[in-house]
N, C-alpha and C positions, 0 to 999 in steps of 0.2 A: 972129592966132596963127600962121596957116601962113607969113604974110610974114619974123616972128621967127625961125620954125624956118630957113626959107633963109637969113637972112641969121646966123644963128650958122653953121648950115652952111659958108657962104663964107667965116666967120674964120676956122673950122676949116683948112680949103683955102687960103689965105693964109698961113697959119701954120706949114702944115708943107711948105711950100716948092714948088720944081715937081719934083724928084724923090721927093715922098710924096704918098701918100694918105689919106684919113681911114681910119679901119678902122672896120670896122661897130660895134666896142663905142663907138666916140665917135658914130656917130650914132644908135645906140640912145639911150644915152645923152641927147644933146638933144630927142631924142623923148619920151623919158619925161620928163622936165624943163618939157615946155610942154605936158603931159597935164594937163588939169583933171579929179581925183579925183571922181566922183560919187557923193552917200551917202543911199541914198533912209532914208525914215524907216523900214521894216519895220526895214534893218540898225543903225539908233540905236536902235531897241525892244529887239534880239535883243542888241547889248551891254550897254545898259543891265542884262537880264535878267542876263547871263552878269558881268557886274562885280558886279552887286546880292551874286548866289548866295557868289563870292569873297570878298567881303569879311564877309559876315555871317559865314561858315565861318570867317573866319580870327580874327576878332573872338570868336567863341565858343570855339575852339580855344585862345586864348592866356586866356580867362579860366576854362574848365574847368580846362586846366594849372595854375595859378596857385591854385583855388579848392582843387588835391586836393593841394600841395606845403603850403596855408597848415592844411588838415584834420591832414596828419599832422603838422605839426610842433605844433597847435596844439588840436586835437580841432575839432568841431562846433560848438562855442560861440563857440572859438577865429574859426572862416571867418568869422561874421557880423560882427566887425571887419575882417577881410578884407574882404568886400564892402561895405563901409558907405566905407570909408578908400579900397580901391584901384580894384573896378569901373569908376565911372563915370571917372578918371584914363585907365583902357586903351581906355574907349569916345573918348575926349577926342585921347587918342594914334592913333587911326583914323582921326579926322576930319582931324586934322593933314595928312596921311601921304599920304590920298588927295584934302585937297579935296571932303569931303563932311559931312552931319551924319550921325551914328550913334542911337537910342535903340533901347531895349527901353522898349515898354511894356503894362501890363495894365488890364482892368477892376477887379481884384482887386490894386490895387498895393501892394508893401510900404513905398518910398518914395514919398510924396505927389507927387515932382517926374516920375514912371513914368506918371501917369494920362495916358491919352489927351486929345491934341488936336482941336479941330471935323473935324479933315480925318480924324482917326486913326481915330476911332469907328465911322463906320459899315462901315469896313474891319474892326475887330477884333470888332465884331457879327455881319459875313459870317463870320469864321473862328468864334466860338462855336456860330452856328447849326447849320453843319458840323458841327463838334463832337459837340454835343448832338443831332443827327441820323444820325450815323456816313457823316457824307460827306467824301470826303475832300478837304482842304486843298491846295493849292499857290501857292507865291510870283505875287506879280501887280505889274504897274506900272499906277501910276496917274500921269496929266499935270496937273503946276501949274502958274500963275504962266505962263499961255496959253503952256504947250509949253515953257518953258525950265526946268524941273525937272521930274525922274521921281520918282514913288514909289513905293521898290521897298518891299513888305512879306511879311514871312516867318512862319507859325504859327511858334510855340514849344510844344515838348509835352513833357510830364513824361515821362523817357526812362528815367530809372535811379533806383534806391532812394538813388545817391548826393544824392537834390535831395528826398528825403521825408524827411532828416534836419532840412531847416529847414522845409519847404514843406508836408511831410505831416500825416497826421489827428493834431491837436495832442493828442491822449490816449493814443497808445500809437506814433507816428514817432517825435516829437520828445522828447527829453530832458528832465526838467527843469532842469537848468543850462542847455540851448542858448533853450528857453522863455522863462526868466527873463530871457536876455539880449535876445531878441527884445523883450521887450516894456521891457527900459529903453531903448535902440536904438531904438527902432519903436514907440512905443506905439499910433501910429494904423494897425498893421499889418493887412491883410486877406489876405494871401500866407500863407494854412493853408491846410491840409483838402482838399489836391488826392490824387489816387493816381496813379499809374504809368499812362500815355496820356490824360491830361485836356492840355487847352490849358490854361498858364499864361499868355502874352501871346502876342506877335509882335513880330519886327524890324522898325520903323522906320527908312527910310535914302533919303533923297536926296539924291539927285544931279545935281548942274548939268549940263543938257545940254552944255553945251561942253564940260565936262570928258569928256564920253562921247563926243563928235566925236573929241577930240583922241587918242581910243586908238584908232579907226578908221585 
C-alpha cells in the first residue's frame, strides 16, 4: 500500500511538470484513497439499531397518515378496507426502497398472515412479559443466518383512542357497523379488547448486513 501511495505520488510529480508542485489537497487526497476504512462490529450493531429505529418510524408514519385521510373520508368501518387493501402494499413499498423485509406482527393477530415466526416468538414473549409486568420495553437486534442479517424488533403499544375504534373493547369501542365489517373481513379475527398502553404486536425488520456496511 505504502509502495502505491509513492508511486501515485510520482505520477502526480510527473504530471505537473518541473515548474509545479503537487499541492497538499492532491496528496491528501491519494492518502485518503489508499486508506482501508475499518468497521468494527459494535459500529454495524449501532447502525443497524439507528437504520432499524428509521425506517420503522417512517413505515408507521406514512400508514397512521394514510389510515386518518381514509377515516375521514370514509369513517371507521370505511379504514378496515383501508388496511385490509393498502397496508401491507406500503409495508411491501419499504422493503423495496431499502432492501429489507418489513412486518408487524402480533400474538393476537387480526390477519392470520401477522402471526409470528420460530425466530419472532420468543422475542414478542419477551416484550408481553414486560408488558404484563410494567417493565419497560425497548427495540433490540437479534443475529441470523451466522451474522449476516440483524433483527431489529420494536414493541407496538396502543397509543391513542384513534386504534380502539377497531382494536378496542368490542362492547362499547367499536361500532357496530365497524364490528360487522371486522368480522366479514376478518372472521378469524383476535385484534379486540386491547385498551390504551397494552402491547398490541411489535415490528419485525431485517436487515442484511451488507446493506448496513454499505451506509457505513
Amino acid at each position: 500500500m505504502k509502495t502505491l501511495t509513492l508511486l501515485l505520488i510520482g505520477i502526480l510529480i510527473f504530471s505537473c511538470g518541473p515548474q509545479e508542485r503537487v499541492s497538499k489537497e492532491a496528496f491528501d487526497d491519494v492518502q485518503r484513497n489508499n486508506e482501508v476504512k475499518r468497521i468494527t462490529e459494535v459500529e454495524i450493531l449501532q447502525e443497524a439499531m439507528f437504520w432499524g429505529d428509521s425506517i420503522t418510524k417512517e413505515a408507521q408514519a406514512q400508514l397512521t397518515a394514510q389510515l386518518q385521510q381514509a377515516i375521514a373520508a370514509n369513517g371507521h368501518s370505511g379504514a378496515i378496507d383501508f388496511c385490509q387493501v393498502n397496508a401491507l402494499p406500503i409495508l411491501k413499498s419499504m422493503e423495496t426502497k431499502y432492501a429489507v423485509t418489513l412486518r408487524r406482527v402480533a400474538s393476537r393477530p387480526r390477519n392470520p398472515l401477522d402471526a409470528p415466526d420460530a425466530e419472532e416468538i420468543p422475542l414478542l414473549d419477551a416484550y408481553s412479559y414486560n408488558a404484563e409486568n410494567n417493565i419497560s420495553s425497548n427495540p433490540s437486534i437479534q443475529k441470523l443466518q451466522q451474522g449476516e442479517v440483524f433483527l431489529y424488533t420494536k414493541p407496538i403499544v396502543i397509543t391513542n383512542a384513534l386504534c380502539l375504534s377497531c382494536h378496542g373493547d368490542s362492547k362499547k369501542d367499536i361500532a357496530p357497523e365497524t364490528a360487522a365489517k371486522l368480522m366479514e373481513r376478518y372472521p378469524q379475527d383476535k385484534a379486540t379488547d386491547y385498551a390504551l398502553g397494552e402491547l398490541r404486536g411489535m415490528w419485525s425488520l431485517r436487515l442484511p448486513k451488507k446493506e448496513v456496511v454499505i451506509r457505513l
